[in-house]
C-alpha positions as CSV (number, residue, x, y, z in Angstrom):
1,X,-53.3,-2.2,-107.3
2,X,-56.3,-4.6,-107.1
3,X,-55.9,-7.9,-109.3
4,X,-57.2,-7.6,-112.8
5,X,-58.2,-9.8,-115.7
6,X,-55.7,-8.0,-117.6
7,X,-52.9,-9.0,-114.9
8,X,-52.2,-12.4,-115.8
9,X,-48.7,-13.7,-115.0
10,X,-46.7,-14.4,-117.7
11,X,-44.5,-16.8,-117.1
12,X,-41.9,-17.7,-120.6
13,X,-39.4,-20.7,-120.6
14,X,-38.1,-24.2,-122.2
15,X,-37.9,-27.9,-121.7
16,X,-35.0,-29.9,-120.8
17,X,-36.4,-32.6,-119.1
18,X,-40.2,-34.9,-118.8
19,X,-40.5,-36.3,-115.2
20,X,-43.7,-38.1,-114.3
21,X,-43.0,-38.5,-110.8
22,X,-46.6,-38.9,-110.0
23,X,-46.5,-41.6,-112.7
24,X,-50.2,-40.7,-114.0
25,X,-52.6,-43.4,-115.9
26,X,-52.4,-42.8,-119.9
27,X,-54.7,-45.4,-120.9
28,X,-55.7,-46.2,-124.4
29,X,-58.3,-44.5,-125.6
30,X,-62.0,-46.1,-124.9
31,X,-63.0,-44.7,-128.4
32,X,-61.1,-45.4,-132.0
33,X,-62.5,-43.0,-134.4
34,X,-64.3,-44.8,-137.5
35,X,-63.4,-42.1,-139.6
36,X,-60.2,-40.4,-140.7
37,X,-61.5,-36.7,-140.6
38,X,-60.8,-34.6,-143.6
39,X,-57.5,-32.5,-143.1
40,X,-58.0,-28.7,-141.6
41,X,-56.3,-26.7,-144.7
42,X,-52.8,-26.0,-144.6
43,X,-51.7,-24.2,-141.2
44,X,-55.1,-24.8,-139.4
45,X,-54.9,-27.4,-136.6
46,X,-57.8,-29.4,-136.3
47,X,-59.8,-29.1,-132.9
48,X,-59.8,-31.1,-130.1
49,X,-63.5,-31.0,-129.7
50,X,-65.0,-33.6,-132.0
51,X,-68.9,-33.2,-132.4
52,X,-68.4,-37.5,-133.0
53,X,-66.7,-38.2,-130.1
54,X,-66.5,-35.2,-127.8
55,X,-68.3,-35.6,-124.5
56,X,-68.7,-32.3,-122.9
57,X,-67.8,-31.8,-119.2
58,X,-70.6,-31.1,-116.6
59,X,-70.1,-28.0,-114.7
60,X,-70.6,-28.1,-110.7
61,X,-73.1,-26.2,-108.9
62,X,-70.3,-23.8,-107.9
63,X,-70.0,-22.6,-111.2
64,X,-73.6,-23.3,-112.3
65,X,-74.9,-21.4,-109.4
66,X,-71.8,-19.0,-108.8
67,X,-73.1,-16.1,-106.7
68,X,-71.4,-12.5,-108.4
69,X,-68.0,-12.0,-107.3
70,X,-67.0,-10.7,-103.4
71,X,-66.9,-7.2,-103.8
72,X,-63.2,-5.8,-102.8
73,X,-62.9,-4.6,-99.6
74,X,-61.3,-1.0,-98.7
75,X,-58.2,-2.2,-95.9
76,X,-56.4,1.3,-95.4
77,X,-52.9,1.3,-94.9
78,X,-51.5,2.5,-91.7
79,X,-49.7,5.8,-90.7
80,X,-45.7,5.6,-90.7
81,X,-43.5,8.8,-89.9
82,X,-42.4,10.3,-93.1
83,X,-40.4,13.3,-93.7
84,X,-41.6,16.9,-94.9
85,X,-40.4,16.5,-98.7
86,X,-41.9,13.2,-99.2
87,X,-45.7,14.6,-97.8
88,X,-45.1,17.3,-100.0
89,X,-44.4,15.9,-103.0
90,X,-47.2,13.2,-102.1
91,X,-49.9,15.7,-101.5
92,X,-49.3,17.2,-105.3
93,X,-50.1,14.0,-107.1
94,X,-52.9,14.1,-104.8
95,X,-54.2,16.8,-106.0
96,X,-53.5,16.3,-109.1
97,X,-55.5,13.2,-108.7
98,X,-58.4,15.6,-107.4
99,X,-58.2,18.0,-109.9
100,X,-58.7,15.2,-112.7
101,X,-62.1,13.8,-110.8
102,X,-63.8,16.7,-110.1
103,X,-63.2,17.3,-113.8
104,X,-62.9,14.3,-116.0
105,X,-64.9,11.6,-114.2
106,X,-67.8,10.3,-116.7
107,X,-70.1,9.8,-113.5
108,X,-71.1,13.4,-112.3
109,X,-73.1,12.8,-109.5
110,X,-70.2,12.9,-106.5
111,X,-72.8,13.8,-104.3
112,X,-73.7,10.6,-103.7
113,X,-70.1,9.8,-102.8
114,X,-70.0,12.6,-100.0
115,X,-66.8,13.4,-102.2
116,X,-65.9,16.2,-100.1
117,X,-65.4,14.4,-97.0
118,X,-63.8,11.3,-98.9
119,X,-61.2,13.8,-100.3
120,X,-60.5,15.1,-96.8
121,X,-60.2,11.7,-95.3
122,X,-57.3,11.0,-97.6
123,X,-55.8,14.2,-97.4
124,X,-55.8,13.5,-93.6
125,X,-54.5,10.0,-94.2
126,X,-51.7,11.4,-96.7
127,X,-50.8,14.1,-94.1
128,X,-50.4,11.7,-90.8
129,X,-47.5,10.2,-92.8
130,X,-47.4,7.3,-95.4
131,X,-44.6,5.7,-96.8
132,X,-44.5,5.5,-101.1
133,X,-45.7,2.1,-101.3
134,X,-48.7,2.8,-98.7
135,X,-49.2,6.1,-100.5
136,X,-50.2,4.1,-104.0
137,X,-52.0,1.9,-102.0
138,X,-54.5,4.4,-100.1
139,X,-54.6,6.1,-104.3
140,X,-55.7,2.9,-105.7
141,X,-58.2,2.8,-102.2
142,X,-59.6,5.9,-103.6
143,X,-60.5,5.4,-106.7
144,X,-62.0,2.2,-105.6
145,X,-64.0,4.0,-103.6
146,X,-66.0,5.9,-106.3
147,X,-67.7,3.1,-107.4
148,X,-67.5,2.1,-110.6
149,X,-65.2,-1.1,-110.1
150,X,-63.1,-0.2,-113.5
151,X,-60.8,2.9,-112.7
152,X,-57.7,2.0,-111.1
153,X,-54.7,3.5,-109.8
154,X,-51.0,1.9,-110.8
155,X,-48.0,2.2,-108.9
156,X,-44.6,3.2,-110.9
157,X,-42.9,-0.3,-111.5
158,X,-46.6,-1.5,-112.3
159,X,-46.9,1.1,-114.9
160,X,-43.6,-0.3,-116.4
161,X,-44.9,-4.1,-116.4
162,X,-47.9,-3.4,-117.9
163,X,-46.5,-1.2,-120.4
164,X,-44.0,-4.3,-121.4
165,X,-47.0,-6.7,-121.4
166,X,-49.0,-4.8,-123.5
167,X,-46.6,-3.5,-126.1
168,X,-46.5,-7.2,-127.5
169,X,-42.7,-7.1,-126.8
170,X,-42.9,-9.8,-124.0
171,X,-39.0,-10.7,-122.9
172,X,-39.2,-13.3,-119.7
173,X,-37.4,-16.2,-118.5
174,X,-39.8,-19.0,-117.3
175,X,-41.7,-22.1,-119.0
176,X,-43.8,-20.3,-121.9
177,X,-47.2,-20.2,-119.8
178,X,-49.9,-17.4,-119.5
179,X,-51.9,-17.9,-116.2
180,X,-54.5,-16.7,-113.9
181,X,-55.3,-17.6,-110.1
182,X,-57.9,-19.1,-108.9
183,X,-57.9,-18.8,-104.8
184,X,-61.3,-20.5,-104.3
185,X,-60.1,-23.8,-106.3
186,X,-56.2,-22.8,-104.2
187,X,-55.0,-23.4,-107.7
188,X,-53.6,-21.3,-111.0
189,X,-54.9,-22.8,-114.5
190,X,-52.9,-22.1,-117.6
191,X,-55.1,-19.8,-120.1
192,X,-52.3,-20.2,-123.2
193,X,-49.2,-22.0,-123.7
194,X,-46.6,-19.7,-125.7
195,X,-45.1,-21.4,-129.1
196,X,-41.6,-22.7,-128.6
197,X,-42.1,-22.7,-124.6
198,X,-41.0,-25.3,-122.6
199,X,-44.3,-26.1,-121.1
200,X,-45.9,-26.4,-124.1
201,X,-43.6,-28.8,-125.7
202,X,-43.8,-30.5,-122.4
203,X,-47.1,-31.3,-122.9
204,X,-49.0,-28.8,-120.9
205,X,-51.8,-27.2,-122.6
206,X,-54.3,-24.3,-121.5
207,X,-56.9,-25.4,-118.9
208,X,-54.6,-27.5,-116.9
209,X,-53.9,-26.7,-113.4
210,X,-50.5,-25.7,-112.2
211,X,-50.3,-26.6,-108.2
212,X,-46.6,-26.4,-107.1
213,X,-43.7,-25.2,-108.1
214,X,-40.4,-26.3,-106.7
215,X,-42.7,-28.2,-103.8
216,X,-44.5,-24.8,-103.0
217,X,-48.4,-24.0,-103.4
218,X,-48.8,-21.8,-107.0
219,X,-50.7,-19.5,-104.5
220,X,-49.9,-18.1,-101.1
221,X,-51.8,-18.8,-98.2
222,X,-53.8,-15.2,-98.9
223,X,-54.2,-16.6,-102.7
224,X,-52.4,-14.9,-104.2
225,X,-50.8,-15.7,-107.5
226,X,-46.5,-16.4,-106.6
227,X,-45.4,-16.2,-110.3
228,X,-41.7,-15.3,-109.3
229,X,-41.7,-19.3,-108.3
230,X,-41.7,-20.2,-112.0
231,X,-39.1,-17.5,-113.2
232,X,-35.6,-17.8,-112.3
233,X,-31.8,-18.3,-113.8
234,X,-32.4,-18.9,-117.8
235,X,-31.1,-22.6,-117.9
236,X,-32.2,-23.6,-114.4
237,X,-34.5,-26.4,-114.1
238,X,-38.2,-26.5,-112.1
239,X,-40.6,-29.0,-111.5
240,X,-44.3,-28.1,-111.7
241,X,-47.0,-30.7,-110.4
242,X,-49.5,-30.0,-113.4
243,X,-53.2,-31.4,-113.1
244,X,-55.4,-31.7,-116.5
245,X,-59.2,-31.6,-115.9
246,X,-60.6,-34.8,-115.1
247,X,-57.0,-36.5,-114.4
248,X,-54.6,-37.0,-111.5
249,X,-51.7,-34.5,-111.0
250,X,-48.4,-35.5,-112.6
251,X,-45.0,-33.7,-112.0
252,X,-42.6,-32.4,-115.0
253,X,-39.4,-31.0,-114.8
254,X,-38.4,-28.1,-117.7
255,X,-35.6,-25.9,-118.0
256,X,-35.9,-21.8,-117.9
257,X,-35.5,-20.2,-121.3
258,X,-35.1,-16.8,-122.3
259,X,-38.6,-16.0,-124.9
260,X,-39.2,-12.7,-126.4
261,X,-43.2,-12.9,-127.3
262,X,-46.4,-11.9,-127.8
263,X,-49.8,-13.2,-127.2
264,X,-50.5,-15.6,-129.5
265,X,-54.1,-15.9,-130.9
266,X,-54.7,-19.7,-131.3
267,X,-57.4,-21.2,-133.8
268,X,-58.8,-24.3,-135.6
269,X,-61.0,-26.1,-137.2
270,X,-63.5,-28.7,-136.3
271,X,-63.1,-32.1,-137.6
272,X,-65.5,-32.6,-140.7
273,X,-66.9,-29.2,-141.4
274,X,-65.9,-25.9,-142.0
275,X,-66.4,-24.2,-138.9
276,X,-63.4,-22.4,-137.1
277,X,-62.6,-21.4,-133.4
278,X,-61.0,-18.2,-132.6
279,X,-59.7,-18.0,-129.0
280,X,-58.9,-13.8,-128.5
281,X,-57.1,-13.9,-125.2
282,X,-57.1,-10.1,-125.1
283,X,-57.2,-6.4,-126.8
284,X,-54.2,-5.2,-125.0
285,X,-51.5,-5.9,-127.7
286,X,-50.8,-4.0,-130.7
287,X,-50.2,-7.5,-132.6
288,X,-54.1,-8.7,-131.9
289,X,-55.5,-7.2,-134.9
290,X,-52.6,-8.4,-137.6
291,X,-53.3,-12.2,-135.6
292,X,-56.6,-12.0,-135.8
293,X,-56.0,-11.2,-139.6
294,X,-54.4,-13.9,-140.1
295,X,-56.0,-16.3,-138.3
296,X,-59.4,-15.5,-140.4
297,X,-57.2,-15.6,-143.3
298,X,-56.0,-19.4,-142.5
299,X,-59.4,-20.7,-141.7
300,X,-61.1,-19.2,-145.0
301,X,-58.2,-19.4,-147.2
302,X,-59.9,-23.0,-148.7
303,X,-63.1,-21.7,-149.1
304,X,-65.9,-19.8,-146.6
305,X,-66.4,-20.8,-143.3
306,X,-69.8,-22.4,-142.2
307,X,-69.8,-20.8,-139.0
308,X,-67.3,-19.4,-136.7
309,X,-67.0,-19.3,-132.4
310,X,-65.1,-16.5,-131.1
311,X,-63.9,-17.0,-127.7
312,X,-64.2,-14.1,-125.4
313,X,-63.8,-16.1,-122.3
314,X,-60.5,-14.8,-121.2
315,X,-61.0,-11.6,-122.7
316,X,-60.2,-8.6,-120.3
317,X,-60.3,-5.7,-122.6
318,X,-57.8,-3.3,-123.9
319,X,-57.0,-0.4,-126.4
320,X,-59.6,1.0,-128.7
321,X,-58.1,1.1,-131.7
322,X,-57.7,-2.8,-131.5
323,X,-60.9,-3.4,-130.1
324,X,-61.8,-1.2,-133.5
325,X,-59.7,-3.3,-135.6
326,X,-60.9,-6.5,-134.6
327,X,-64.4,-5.2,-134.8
328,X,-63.8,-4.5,-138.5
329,X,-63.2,-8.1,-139.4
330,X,-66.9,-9.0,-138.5
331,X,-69.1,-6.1,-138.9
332,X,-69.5,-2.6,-140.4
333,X,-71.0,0.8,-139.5
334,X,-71.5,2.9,-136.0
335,X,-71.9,1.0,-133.4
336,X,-72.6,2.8,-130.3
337,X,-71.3,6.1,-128.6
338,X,-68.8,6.7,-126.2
339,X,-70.4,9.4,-124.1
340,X,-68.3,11.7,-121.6
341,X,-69.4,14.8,-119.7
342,X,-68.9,16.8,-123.0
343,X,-69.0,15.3,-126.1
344,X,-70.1,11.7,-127.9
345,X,-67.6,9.9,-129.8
346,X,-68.8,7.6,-132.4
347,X,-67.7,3.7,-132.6
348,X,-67.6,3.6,-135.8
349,X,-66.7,0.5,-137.6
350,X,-65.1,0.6,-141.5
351,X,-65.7,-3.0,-142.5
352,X,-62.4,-5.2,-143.1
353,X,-63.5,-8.2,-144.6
354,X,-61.9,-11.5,-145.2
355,X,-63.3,-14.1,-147.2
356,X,-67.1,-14.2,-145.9
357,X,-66.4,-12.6,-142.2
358,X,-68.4,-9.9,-142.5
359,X,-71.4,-12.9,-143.2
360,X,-70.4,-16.0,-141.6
361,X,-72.8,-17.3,-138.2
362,X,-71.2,-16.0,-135.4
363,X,-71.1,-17.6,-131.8
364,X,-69.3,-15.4,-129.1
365,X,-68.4,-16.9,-126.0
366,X,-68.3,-14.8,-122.8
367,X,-67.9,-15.5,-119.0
368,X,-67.1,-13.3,-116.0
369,X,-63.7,-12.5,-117.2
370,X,-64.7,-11.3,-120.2
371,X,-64.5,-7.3,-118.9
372,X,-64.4,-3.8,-120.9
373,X,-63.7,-3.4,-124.3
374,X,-63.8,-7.5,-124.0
375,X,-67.2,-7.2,-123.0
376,X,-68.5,-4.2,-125.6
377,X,-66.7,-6.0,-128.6
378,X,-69.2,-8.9,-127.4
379,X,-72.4,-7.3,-126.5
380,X,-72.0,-4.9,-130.2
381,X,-72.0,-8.1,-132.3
382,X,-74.9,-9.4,-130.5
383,X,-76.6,-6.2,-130.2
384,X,-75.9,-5.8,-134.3
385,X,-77.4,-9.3,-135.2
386,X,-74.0,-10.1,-135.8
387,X,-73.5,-12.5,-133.6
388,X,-75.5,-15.1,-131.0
389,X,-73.8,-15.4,-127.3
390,X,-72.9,-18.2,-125.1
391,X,-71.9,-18.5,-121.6
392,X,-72.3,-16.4,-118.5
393,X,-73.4,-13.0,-117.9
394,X,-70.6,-10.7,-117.5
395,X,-70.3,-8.3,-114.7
396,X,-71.0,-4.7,-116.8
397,X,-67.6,-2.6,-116.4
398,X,-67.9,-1.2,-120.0
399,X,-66.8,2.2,-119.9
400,X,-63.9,3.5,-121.4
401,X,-60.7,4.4,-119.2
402,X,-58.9,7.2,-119.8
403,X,-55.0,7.2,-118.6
404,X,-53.3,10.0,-116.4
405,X,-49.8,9.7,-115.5
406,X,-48.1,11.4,-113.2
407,X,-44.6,13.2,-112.5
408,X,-43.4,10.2,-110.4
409,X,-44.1,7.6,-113.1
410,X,-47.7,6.3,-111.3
411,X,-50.6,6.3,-113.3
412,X,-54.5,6.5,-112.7
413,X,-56.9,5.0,-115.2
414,X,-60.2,7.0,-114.8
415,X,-63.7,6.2,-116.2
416,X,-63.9,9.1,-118.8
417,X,-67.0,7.9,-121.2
418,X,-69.7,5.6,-121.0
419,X,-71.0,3.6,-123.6
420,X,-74.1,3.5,-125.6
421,X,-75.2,1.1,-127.8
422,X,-77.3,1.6,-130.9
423,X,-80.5,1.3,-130.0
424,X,-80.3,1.0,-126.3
425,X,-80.0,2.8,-123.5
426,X,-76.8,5.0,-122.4
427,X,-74.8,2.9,-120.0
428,X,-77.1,-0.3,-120.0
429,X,-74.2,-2.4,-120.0
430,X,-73.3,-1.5,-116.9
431,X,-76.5,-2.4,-115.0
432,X,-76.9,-5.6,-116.7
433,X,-73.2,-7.0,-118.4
434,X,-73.8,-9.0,-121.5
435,X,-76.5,-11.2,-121.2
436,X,-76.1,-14.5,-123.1
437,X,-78.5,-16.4,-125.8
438,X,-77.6,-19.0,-124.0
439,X,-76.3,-19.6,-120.6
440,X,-73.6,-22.0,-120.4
441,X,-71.1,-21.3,-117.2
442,X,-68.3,-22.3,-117.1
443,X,-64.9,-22.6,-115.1
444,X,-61.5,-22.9,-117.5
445,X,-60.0,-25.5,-115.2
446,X,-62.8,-28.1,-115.3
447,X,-62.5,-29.0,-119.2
448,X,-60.4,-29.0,-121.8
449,X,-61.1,-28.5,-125.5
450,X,-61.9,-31.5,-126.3
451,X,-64.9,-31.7,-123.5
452,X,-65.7,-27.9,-123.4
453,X,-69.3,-27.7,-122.8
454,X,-69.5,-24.0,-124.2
455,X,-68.3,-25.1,-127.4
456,X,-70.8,-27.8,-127.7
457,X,-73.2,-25.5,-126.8
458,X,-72.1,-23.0,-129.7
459,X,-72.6,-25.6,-132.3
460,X,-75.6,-26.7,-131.1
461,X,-76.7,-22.9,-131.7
462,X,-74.9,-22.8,-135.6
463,X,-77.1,-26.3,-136.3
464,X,-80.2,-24.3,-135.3
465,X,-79.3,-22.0,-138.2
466,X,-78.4,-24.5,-140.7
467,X,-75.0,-25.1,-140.5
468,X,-73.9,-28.1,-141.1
469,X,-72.0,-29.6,-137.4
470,X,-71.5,-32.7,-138.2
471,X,-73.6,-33.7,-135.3
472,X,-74.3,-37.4,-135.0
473,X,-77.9,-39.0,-135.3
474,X,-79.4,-41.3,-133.1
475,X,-79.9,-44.9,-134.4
476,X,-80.8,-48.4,-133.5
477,X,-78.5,-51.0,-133.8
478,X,-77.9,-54.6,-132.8
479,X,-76.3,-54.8,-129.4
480,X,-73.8,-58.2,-128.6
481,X,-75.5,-60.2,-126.2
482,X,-73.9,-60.2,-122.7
483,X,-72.0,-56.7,-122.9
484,X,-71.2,-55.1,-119.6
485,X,-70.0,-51.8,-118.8
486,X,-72.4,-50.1,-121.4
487,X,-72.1,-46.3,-121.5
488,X,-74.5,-44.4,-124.2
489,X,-74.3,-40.8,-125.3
490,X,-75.4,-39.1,-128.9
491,X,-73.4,-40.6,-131.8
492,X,-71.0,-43.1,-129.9
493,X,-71.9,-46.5,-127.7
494,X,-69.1,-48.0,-126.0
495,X,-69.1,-51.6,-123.9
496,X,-67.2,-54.2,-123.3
497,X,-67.5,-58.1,-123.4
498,X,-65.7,-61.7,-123.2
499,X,-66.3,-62.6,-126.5
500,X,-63.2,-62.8,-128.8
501,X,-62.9,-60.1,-131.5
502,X,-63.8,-62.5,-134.3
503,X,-67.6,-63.7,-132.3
504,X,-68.0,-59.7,-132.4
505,X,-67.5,-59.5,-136.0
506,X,-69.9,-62.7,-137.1
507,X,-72.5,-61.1,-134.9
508,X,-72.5,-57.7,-136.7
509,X,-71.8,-59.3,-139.9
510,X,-75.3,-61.4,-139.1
511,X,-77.2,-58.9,-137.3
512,X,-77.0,-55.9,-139.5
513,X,-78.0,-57.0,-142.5
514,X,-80.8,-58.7,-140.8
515,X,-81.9,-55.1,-139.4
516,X,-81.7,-53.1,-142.8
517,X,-77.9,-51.9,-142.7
518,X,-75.4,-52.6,-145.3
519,X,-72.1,-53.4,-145.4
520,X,-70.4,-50.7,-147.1
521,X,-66.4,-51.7,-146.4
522,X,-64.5,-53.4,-143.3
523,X,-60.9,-53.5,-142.0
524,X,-59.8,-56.3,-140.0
525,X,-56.2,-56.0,-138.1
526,X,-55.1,-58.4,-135.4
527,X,-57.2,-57.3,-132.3
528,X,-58.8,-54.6,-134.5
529,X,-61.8,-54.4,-137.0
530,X,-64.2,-51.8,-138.1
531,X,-67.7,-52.9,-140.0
532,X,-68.5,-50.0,-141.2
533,X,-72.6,-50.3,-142.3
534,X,-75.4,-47.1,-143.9
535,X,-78.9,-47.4,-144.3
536,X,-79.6,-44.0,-146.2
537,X,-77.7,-41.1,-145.3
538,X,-77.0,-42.4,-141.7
539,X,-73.6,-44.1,-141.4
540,X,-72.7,-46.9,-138.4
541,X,-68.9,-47.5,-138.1
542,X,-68.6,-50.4,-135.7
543,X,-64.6,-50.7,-134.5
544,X,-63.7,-53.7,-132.5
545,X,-60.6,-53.3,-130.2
546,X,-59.6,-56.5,-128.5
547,X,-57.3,-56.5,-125.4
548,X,-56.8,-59.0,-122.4
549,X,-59.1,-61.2,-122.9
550,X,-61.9,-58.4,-123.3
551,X,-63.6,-56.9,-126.7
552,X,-64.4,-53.2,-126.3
553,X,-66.7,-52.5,-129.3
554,X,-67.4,-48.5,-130.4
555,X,-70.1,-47.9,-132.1
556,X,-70.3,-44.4,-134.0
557,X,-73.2,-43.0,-135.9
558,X,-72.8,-39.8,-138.6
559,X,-74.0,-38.5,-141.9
560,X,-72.7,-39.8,-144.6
């Protein structure tokens, strides 16, 4: 079976032991915040990206420019003596399989498939002799081959994996980690850490990079994700050499622990407004649309939000009555149509509100991995007003699969209905994916929260409408003579000089005044002062840090 977005590893465990072997640089932060940021109400974590502070991370031309992905290539397996029986009984699911095409398939025109010959071809295939495991294989080659690059074709054990993943009833031994491949970088990157796992309490946290395990690559050499690496005895130890974006690799070493789990849906809120982050890893789980309750729940139980940003990113579809469920928190009415050879089925939406969701500004993010029901939960709130979208076009594999399973336990996923949105054209999804407000590519390895430059882009958008983002405002300010090392972005200068702390503070305390500001309060600490200055609504918070001989001086700017 072809690799999926829906095929993440899981990989579930504990800590016993923290071993920075590679001994990275943790060095104090270049930037004290002036401000101690109103708490997120109870339960509600506040986010790492700080409109104040944040700087968000520049995408390469690999992922600005990223051509669409390699299309999969059909490598037939080859011909092994098998006996009578095993033909036999391989030539009725076959059939089967046939027999559920020629009727079911949403995509009539098999014409342009010369199906007839393709059918033979794989009867002829089937009949020269295949073992079981090239049997599945030439199956899922088939159904590949009509074209549509959503229908699949599981195996029996991967019918039993998946089944386990997606019933929400997750039992593993491993370090509490949900990841994903990524050949081209010859890395995995973590997507989520699981409460209570070992990684996470190690400090690993989605977006790192996980490059060995145990001294071996992640990948194999034909990059392919070797999640077995991670898993092992429940108790046993095993060292991960873990790189965060925009740091140097580090190695920890964390015991195995038995986790029974589901997906967790994490949220928060950012610093000094009232706007919440949703990340929605996936529709596959019966638990999404009770998380998703509750996540809404914990973000508006203090009052409305302002605006909210729904992350789609990692979102590789799933079952249509959570895609429906979720739906319902945000929006109301039919949607669209799921149209198969024979009938329409209406997406229709009974409106579950809670507090102002039905009303708050809505920023979906999206990106290649965002795929089916992923994608048409995205492209109906944009296509309803409900919603603005950020990020990359998606690649338009919206139709709706409908399961077949067979005697021996193997299953085929078949594109039964395609979809129609309100007010557009039946299957225009598929030709053109979700198109974005605003393009914004990005690759979950290269940033973490804190620098994710889809995020800033999504507030940027809820500022257009009015929402208040806290953003910062350029200002002019006196600058201490002879400063070196001087770095400049929106809301925060940072430089260092000679001086002592205290020369810092009589300049600012002479300067300011002398160019309109006034001094509001100060805080002075050994090796530490903030001046904190307004002139109107704008606020200047200059901190002071003094260490080695050197003053580093941060200069923030905000509303007051």
């Amino acid at each position: 079976m072809r690799i999926r977005a829906l095929l993440l590893s899981l990989i579930l465990a504990t800590m016993s032991a923290c071993s920075p072997l590679f001994s990275p640089t943790r060095s104090a932060p270049t930037a004290i915040p002036f401000d101690t940021p109103e708490p997120p109400p109870s339960g509600v974590r506040a986010c790492d990206y700080d409109p104040l502070i944040s700087v968000p991370a520049e995408m390469p031309a690999e992922v600005t420019l990223a051509a669409m992905p390699t299309p999969f290539v059909v490598e037939q397996p080859a011909n092994t003596p098998v006996d009578a029986a095993t033909t036999g009984s391989q030539l009725s699911l076959f059939n089967e399989l046939e027999d559920i095409i020629d009727n079911e398939y949403v995509y009539i025109d098999l014409e342009r498939l010369n199906w007839p010959a393709l059918v033979e071809k794989y009867r002829a295939l089937i009949n020269a002799g295949l073992t079981d495991e090239d049997f599945y294989l030439a199956m899922d080659n088939l159904i590949w081959e009509l074209g549509d690059e959503h229908s699949d074709f599981e195996d029996p054990q991967e019918v039993i994996e998946i089944d386990t993943e997606t019933s929400g009833n997750l039992e593993y031994v491993g370090v509490g980690i949900l990841i994903q491949a990524l050949p081209d970088a010859n890395r995995a990157v973590v997507i989520l850490t699981f409460p209570g796992g070992s990684a996470g309490e190690a400090g690993v946290k989605a977006h790192d990079a996980i490059l060995f395990v145990d001294g071996q690559p992640i990948l194999d050499a034909d990059g392919v994700l070797q999640a077995d690496l991670v898993r092992g005895p429940e108790g046993s130890e095993v060292t991960l050499v873990v790189q965060t974006p925009g740091q140097e690799p580090y190695e920890i070493t964390i015991e195995r622990r038995r986790i029974s789990a589901a997906t967790p849906v994490d949220f928060c809120m950012v610093p000094r407004t009232r706007i919440g982050y949703i990340f929605l890893p996936t529709l596959f789980e019966d638990t999404i649309p009770d998380k998703m309750r509750n996540a809404v729940t914990a973000l508006t139980n203090s009052g409305p939000l302002d605006g909210l940003i729904l992350d789609n990113r990692q979102n590789g579809g799933g079952l249509s009555n959570v895609l429906e469920d979720v739906l319902a928190i945000f929006t109301d009415g039919t949607q669209g149509y799921f149209v198969s050879r024979d009938e329409e089925k209406l997406l229709d939406i009974r409106g579950d509100e809670i507090g102002n969701s039905q009303t708050v500004p809505l920023i979906v993010l999206v990106e290649l991995e965002t795929a089916s029901f992923g994608e048409i939960m995205s492209g109906v709130l944009q296509n309803s007003g409900r919603a603005l979208v950020v990020g990359q076009n998606t690649l338009g594999n919206v139709e709706n699969l409908w399961s077949y399973v067979f005697e021996d336990g193997s299953r085929a996923w078949i594109a039964h209905d395609a979809f129609q949105p309100i007010g557009l054209d039946l299957g225009v999804w598929e030709e053109t994916g979700i198109v974005p407000d605003v393009s914004m590519p990005t690759r979950w390895d290269l940033f973490t929260e804190a620098t994710d430059p889809a995020f800033a882009a999504a507030l940027a958008l809820l500022a257009e409408q009015g929402v208040d983002v806290s953003l910062p405002i350029e200002a002019d300010f006196p600058m201490l003579p002879n400063a070196s090392n001087i770095t400049s972005f929106p809301g925060l200068l940072s430089y260092s000089t000679a001086s002592n702390p205290q020369t810092a503070i009589d300049f600012y305390k002479a300067e300011m005044p002398a160019a309109g500001w006034s001094l509001v309060d100060e805080t002075v600490i050994i090796n530490y002062a903030t001046l904190r200055y307004s002139m109107g609504a704008i606020v200047v918070n200059v901190v002071i840090y003094y260490d080695e001989g050197l003053s580093t001086t941060n200069v923030f700017v905000g509303e007051e």
